[in-house]
N, C-alpha and C positions, 0 to 999 in steps of 0.2 A: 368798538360798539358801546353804545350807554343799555345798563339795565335792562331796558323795554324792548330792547331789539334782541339780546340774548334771550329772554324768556319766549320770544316770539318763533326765535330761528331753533334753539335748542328742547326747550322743556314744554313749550304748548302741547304739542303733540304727541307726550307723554300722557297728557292729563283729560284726553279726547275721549275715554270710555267711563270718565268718572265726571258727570253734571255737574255734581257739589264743588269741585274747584273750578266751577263757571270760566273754563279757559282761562286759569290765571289769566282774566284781566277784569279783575275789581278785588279789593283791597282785601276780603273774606273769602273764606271756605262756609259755604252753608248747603247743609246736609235736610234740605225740607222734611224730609219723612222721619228724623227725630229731632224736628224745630233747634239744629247747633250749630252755632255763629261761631267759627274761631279766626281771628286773625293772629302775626307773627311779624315782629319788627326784631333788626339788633340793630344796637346804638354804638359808634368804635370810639375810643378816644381820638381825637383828631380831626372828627371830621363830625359827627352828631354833635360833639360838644367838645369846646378847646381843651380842656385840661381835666384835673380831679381835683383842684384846689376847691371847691364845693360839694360834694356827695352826697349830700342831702338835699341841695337842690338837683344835681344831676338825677336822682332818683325820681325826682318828683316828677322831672321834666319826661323821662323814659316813659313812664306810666300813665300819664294822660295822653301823652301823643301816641303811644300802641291802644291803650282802648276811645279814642277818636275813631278809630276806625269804625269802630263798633257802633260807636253812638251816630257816627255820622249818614249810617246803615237803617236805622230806627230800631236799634238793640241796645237794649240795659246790659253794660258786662259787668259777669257773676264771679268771675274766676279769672285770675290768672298766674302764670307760672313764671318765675324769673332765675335765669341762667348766669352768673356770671363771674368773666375771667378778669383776672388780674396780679399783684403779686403784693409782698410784704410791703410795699410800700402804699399801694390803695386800700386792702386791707388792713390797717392796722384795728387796735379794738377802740381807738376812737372814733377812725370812719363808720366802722362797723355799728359803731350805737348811733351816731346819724342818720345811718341808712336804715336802722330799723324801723328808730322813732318817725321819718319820713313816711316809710311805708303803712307803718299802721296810721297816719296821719290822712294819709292818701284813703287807706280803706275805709276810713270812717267817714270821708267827704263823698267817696262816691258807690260806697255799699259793695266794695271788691274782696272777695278772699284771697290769701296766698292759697296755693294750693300744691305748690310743689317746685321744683327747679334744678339746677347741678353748679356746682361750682369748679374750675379748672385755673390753672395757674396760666399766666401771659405776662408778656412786658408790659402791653397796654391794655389798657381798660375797656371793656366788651361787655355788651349783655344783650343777650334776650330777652324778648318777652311772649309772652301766648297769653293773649285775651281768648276768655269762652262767653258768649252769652246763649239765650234759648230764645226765639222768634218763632212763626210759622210763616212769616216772612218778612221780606228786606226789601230794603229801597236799593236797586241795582244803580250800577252805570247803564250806559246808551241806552235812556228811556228817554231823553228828552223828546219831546213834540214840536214841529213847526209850531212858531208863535210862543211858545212857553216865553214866561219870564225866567229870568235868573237873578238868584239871590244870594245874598252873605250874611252870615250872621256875626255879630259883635263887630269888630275892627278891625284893619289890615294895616301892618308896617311896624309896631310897635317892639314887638320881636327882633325885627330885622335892625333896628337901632340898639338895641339893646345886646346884642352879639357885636355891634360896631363900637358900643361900648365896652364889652369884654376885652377885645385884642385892641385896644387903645388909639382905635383910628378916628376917634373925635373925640370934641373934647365939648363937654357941657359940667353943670354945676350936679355937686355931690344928689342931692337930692331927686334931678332928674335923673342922671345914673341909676340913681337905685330904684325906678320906677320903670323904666324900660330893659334892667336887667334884671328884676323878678318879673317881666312879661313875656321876657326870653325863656327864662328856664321854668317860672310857673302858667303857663298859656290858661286862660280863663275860658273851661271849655262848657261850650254852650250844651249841660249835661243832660237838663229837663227835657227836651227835646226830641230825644229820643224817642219818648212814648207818644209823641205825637207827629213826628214827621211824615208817617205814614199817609196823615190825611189829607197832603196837599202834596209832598213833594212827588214830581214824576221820574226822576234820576238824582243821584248827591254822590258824595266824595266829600272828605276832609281838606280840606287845605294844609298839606306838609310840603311839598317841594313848590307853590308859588302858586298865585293865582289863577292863572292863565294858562301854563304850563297843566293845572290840576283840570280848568276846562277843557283843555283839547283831550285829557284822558277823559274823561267823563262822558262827551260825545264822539272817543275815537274811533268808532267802528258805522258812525249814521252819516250819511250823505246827508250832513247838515253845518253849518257854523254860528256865528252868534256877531253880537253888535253889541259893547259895551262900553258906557260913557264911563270916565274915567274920575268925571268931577264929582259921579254920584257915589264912588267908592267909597265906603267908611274908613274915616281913620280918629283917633282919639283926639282932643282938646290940647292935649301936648303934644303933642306929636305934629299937628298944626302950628303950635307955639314953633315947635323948633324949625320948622319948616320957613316958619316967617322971619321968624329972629336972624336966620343965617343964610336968608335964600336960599331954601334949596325946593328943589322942581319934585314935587309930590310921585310924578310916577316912577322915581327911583326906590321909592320906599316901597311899594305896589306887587313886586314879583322876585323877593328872596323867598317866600318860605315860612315854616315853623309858626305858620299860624294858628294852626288847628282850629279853624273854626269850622264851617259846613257851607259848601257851596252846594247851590239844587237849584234846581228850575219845578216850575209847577204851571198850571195853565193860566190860562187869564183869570176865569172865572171862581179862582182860588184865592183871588188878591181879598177878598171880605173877611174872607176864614183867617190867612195868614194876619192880615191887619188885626181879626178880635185876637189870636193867640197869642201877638206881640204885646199887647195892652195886659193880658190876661195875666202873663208869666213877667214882664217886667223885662223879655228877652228881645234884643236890638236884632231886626230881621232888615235889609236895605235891600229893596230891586235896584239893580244896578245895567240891566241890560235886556235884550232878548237872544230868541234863537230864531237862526234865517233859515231856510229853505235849503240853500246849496253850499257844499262844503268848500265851495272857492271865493268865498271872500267875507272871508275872518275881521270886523269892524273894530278899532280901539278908539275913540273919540275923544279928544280936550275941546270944550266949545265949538263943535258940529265937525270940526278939522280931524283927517283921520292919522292916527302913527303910524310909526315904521312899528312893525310887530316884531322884528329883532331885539327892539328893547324892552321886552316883555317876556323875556325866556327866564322861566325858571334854574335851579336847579336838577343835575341830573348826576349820577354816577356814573362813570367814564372809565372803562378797564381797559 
């Protein structure tokens, strides 16, 4: 079973007298009647991130992709707490000023406090996080509407090169390397946003396990699908570069993951609003698609032509 399907078969039905965990399925806990946003991520070695030979960027990387959540929700997070295992070798007291200087580095960019956490000993490297914020309300999943647009903000793929330059399975020049491996571990998250997604968007989700993969969550419970051109997907100037330089086929870059950006849908009659905000904040918003009707036929387009949607699977944990 992957993730989704345990939570479904085992612990939904646990959580069926308490509203505020919205049937574990969307990314937060929110508690309306004392406006509290909390979401929960852990990160393991091995598999959130290759190694520990960086800690200071792993750190940085843990912490905007657990509070994306939050933001991706239309929540400022206030607070959060971090957990975590490891042993003499991950902690030593040079990692450990890394991760400091990282962390206050982090709260000062995005107005976050520590606020508390545990530390426990392991072979590999583990951590938690618990984002809090305060809202009287959030942008759900399965709000989308027939006809909505769908949107992306910032870029997609850049990340997912930049872990393929981690584990050494291409090869580009120094310079790009270190451009697509601080995109990996430092994700540019669309922050401002937050205090204003509310007024257009009708359903969101962050982008972590893949684009596609994060829309079918987003509208997984409406007797609806979507239609999305593929040539309108944002991706960055280099990332095209590399794409031309070595041929390679743009929609492979498209559905690894770790993008953190904010995917949502809003109506038609939003596109004036979203256009003035994008100009306003200097923040890269792309309609990339809409939403159909019936949930049986899921559209991926290159030039009017539609794909096999098998090559468009995300990420998933698999136990």
């Amino acid at each position: 079973m992957d993730e989704f399907e345990i939570i479904k078969k085992y612990f939904q039905k646990i959580s069926k007298n308490n509203p505020a965990a919205l049937q574990l399925n969307d990314d937060v806990f929110f508690d309306r009647k004392n406006n509290l946003v909390v979401s929960v991520d852990t990160y393991n070695e091995g598999i959130h991130f290759p190694n520990f030979k960086f800690p200071n960027l792993i750190i940085k990387k843990i912490i905007r992709s657990s509070i994306s959540d939050l933001i991706s929700k239309g929540v400022q997070p206030k607070y959060y707490f971090i957990s975590g295992s490891g042993n003499k070798n991950h902690f030593t007291k040079k990692n450990l000023k890394k991760i400091s200087k990282s962390l206050i580095s982090e709260q000062k960019k995005y107005k976050i406090k520590l606020s508390g956490g545990d530390t426990t000993f392991s072979k590999k490297a583990s951590f938690c996080i618990i984002s809090i914020g305060f809202a009287d309300k959030i942008i759900p999943r399965n709000k989308a509407q027939f006809d909505d647009d769908i949107y992306v903000t910032g870029n997609i793929g850049d990340s997912y090169l930049g872990m393929l330059a981690i584990k050494k399975k291409i090869k580009i020049n120094k310079n790009l390397k270190k451009y697509f491996v601080n995109k990996y571990y430092c994700p540019n998250l669309p922050f401002y946003i937050c205090n204003h997604l509310n007024k257009f968007a009708s359903t969101s989700i962050d982008i972590s396990d893949g684009l596609f993969s994060d829309l079918d969550k987003l509208i997984n419970e409406q007797n609806l699908s979507y239609e999305v051109d593929l040539n309108k997907i944002p991706i960055s100037q280099k990332l095209k570069n590399y794409i031309y330089k070595f041929k390679r086929n743009k929609k492979n870059f498209l559905s690894n993951g770790d993008d953190y950006q904010i995917l949502f849908t809003a109506p038609v009659t939003k596109r004036s609003l979203i256009h003035s905000f994008r100009k306003k904040m200097n923040q890269k918003i792309t309609r990339i698609g809409k939403i159909l009707k019936t949930s049986k036929k899921k559209l991926i387009k290159i030039n009017n032509k539609p794909q096999n949607l098998n090559d468009f699977k995300g990420y998933s944990h698999k136990f």
